[in-house]
C-alpha positions in Angstrom: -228.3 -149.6 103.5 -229.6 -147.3 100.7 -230.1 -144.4 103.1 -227.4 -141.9 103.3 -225.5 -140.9 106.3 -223.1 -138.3 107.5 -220.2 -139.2 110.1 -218.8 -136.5 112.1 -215.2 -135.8 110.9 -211.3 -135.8 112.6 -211.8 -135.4 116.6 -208.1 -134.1 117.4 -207.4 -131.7 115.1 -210.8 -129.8 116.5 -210.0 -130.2 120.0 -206.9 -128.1 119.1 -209.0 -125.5 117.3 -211.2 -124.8 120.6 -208.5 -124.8 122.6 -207.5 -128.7 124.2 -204.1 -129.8 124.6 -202.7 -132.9 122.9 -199.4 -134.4 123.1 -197.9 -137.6 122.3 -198.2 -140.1 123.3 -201.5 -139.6 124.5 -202.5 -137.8 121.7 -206.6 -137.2 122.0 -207.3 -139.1 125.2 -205.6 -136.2 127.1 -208.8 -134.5 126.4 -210.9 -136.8 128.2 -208.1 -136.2 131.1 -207.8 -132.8 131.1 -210.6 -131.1 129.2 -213.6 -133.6 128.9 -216.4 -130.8 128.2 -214.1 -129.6 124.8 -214.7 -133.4 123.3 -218.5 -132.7 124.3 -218.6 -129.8 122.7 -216.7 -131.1 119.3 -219.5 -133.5 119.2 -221.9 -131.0 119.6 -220.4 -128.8 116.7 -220.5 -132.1 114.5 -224.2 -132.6 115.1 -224.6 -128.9 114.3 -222.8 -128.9 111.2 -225.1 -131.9 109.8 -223.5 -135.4 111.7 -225.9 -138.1 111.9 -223.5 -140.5 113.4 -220.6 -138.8 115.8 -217.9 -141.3 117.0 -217.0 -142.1 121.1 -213.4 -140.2 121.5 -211.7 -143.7 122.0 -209.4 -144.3 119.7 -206.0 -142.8 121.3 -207.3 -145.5 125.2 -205.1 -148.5 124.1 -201.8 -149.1 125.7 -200.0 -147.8 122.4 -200.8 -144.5 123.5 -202.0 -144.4 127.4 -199.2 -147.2 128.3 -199.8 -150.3 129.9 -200.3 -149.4 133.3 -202.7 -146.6 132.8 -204.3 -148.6 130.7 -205.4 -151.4 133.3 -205.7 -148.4 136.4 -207.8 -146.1 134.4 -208.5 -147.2 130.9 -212.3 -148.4 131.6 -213.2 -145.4 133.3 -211.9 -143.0 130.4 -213.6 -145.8 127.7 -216.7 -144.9 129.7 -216.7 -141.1 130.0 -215.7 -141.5 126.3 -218.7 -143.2 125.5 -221.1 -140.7 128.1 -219.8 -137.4 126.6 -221.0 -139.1 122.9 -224.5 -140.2 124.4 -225.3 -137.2 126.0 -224.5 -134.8 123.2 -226.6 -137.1 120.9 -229.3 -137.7 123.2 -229.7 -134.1 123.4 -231.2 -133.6 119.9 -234.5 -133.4 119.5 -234.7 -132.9 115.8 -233.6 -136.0 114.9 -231.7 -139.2 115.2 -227.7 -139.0 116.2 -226.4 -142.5 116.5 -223.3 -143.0 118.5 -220.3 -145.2 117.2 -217.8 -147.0 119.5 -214.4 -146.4 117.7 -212.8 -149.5 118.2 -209.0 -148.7 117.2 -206.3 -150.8 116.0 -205.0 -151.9 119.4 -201.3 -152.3 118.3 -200.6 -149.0 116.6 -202.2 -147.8 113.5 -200.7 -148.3 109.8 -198.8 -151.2 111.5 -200.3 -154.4 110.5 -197.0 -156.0 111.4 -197.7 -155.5 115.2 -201.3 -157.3 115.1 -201.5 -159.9 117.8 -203.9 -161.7 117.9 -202.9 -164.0 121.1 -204.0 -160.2 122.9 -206.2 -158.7 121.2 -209.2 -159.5 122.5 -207.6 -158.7 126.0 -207.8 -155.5 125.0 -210.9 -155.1 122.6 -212.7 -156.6 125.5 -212.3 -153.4 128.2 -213.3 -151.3 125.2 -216.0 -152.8 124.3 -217.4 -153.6 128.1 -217.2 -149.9 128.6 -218.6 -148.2 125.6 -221.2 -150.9 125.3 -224.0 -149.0 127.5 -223.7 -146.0 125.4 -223.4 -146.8 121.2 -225.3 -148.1 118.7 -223.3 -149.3 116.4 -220.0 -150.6 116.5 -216.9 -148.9 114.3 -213.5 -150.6 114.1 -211.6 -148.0 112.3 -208.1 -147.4 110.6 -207.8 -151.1 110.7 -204.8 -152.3 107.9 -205.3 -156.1 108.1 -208.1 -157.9 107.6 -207.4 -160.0 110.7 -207.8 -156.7 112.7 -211.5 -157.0 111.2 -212.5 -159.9 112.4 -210.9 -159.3 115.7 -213.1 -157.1 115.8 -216.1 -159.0 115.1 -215.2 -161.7 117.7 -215.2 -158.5 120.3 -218.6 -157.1 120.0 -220.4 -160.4 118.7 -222.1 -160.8 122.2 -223.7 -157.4 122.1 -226.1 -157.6 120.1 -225.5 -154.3 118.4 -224.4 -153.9 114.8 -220.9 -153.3 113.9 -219.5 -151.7 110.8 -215.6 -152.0 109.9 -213.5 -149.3 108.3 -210.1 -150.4 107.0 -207.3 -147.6 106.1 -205.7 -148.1 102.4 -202.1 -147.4 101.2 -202.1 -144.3 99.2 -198.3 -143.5 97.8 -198.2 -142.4 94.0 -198.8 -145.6 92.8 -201.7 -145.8 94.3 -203.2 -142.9 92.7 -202.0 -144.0 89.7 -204.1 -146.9 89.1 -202.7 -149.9 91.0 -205.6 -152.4 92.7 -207.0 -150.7 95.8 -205.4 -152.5 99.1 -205.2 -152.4 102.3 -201.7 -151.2 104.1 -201.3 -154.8 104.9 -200.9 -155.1 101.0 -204.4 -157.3 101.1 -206.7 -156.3 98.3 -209.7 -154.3 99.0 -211.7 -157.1 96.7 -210.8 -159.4 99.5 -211.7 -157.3 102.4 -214.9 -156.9 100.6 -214.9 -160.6 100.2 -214.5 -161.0 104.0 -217.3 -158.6 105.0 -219.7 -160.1 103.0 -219.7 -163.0 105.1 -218.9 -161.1 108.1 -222.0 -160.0 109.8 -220.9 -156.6 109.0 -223.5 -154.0 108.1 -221.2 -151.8 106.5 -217.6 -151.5 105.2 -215.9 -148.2 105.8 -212.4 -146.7 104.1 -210.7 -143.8 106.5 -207.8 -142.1 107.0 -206.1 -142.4 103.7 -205.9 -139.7 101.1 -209.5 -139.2 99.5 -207.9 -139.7 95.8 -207.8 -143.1 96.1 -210.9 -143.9 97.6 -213.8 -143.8 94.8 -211.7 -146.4 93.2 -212.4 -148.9 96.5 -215.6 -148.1 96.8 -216.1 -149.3 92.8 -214.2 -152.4 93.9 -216.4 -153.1 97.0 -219.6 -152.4 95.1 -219.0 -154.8 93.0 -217.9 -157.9 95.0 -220.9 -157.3 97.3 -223.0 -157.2 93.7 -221.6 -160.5 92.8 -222.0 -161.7 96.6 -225.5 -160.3 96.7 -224.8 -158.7 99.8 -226.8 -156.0 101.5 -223.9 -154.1 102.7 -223.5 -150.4 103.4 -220.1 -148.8 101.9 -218.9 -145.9 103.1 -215.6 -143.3 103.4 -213.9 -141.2 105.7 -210.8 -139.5 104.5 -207.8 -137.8 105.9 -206.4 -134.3 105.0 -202.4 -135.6 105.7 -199.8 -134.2 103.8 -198.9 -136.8 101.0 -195.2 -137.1 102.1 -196.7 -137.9 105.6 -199.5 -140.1 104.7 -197.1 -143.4 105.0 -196.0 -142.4 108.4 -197.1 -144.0 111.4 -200.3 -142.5 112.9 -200.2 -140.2 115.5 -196.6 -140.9 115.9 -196.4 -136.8 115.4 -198.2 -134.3 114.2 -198.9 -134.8 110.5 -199.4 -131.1 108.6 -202.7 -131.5 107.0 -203.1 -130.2 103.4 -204.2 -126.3 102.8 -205.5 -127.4 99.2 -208.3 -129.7 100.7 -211.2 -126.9 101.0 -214.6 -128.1 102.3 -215.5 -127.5 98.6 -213.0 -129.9 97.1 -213.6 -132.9 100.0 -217.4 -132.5 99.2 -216.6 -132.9 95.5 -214.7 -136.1 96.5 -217.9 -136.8 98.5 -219.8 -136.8 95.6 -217.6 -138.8 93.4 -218.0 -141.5 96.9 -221.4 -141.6 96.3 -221.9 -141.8 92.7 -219.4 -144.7 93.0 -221.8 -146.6 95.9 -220.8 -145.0 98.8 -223.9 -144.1 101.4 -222.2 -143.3 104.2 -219.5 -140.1 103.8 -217.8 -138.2 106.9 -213.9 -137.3 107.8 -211.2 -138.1 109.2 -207.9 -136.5 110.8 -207.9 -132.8 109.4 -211.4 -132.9 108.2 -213.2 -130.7 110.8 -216.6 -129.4 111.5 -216.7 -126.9 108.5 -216.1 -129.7 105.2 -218.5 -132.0 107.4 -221.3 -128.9 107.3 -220.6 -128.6 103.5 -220.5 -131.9 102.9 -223.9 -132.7 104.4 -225.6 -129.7 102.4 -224.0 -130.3 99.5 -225.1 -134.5 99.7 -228.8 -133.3 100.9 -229.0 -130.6 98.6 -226.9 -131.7 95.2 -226.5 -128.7 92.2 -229.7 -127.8 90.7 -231.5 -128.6 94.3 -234.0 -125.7 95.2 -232.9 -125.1 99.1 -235.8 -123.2 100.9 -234.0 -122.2 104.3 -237.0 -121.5 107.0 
């Protein structure tokens, strides 16, 4: 997967900017509650801003967030408007090609590896996967923190047919940045989650929601293992814009303060430094809205020294 893609970026922080309501615990499935046409129209502003894969609003419809109960009384119905609001604002683009991705969350709580179950997971996978199945291309399991939660996730949407790319989240406190081997939150190395995909099935192996300083370096690492492997395997990167004294906190537990020095001109220099590593497919995560994705595309497409004719 040579070609270069653009993801969308974080969905919650941009349903607050046009105006949704989010609240834990539900976080950003109130949206698809109580304001369903504001996640169609943050989709729409990804596509705009250069997005050629936006991501089904599904990540907050597991029982860690919805409960239980809602979960089983109306969790397949949200998973499917979810998954419509993406199709629709994809399928409205004439242009060009948006693909869709299912976000396929970590079911027991993200940056928790210690919760994974995997007696119940698929119990759960499965409703998501059943309902966004009629309306994504390609399958994302993302923020995952154990490689387990990986190939839960490939068990899940094996029967679909459809490809599937997973996106593990990394630790990122100082000594991370300083130069210790990339890993997971889990503590597994990212050589051997790189290991694992190469035998996968996977068509690409994502990093998200983890501070972008540390990701060129796992990108390097995951390059290389699929070199040895000689495995055709995409590698791409989503990172977060969390505070660094938050970034170890559990997600969406609260509102993390996002950092005012992450510019859309610095997080598309990061992008580059993704890319030149072996990264080909670059978006955002939480914090990273609709502006550093628009930057990020043009500055990707068009890289310095690029003569940009606009028509």
């Amino acid at each position: 997967m040579s070609q270069l893609r653009i993801l969308d970026g974080g969905m919650s922080r941009e349903l607050i900017r046009l105006g949704a309501e989010l609240r834990q615990p539900e976080w950003s499935a109130l949206a698809l509650m109580e304001s369903s046409e504001i996640v169609g129209r943050v989709h729409r502003e990804f596509i705009d801003a250069g997005a050629d894969v936006i991501t089904t609003n599904s990540y907050a419809l597991v029982p860690f967030h919805i409960g239980e109960e809602r979960f089983r009384s109306e969790g397949r119905s949200l998973i499917e408007l979810a998954g419509k609001l993406a199709r629709e604002a994809a399928d409205e683009r004439a242009d060009r090609k948006v693909l869709v991705a299912g976000s396929l969350p970590p079911i027991f709580g993200s940056y928790e590896p210690e919760r994974f179950d995997p007696e119940r997971v698929q119990d759960y996978l499965k409703v998501l996967v059943e309902g966004l199945a009629p309306y994504v291309d390609v399958w994302l399991g993302e923020t995952l923190s154990l490689i387990a939660e990986g190939d839960a996730v490939r068990a899940a949407v094996a029967a679909t047919g459809k490809p599937f790319w997973v996106s593990f989240t990394l630790t990122d406190e100082p000594g991370a940045l300083e130069g210790d081997e990339p890993k997971l939150r889990s503590g597994e190395t990212v050589a051997a989650a790189a290991a694992w995909a190469a035998g996968s099935g996977a068509e690409a192996l994502l990093f998200n929601c983890s501070r972008p300083e540390v990701m060129a370096r796992a990108v390097a690492v995951a390059a290389a293992t699929f070199r040895d492997r000689r495995a055709n395997i995409g590698i791409g990167v989503y990172a977060n814009a969390f505070e660094a004294e938050e970034a170890e906190g559990a997600a969406n537990e609260t509102l993390h303060h996002t950092r005012v020095d992450l510019t859309a001109d610095r997080y598309s220099r990061f992008a580059c430094d993704w890319v030149e590593a072996g990264a080909s497919i670059v978006g955002g995560c939480c914090g990273i809205g609709a502006r550093h994705i628009h930057n990020l595309a043009r500055s990707l497409r068009f890289p310095p020294g690029s003569v940009i004719r606009d028509r």
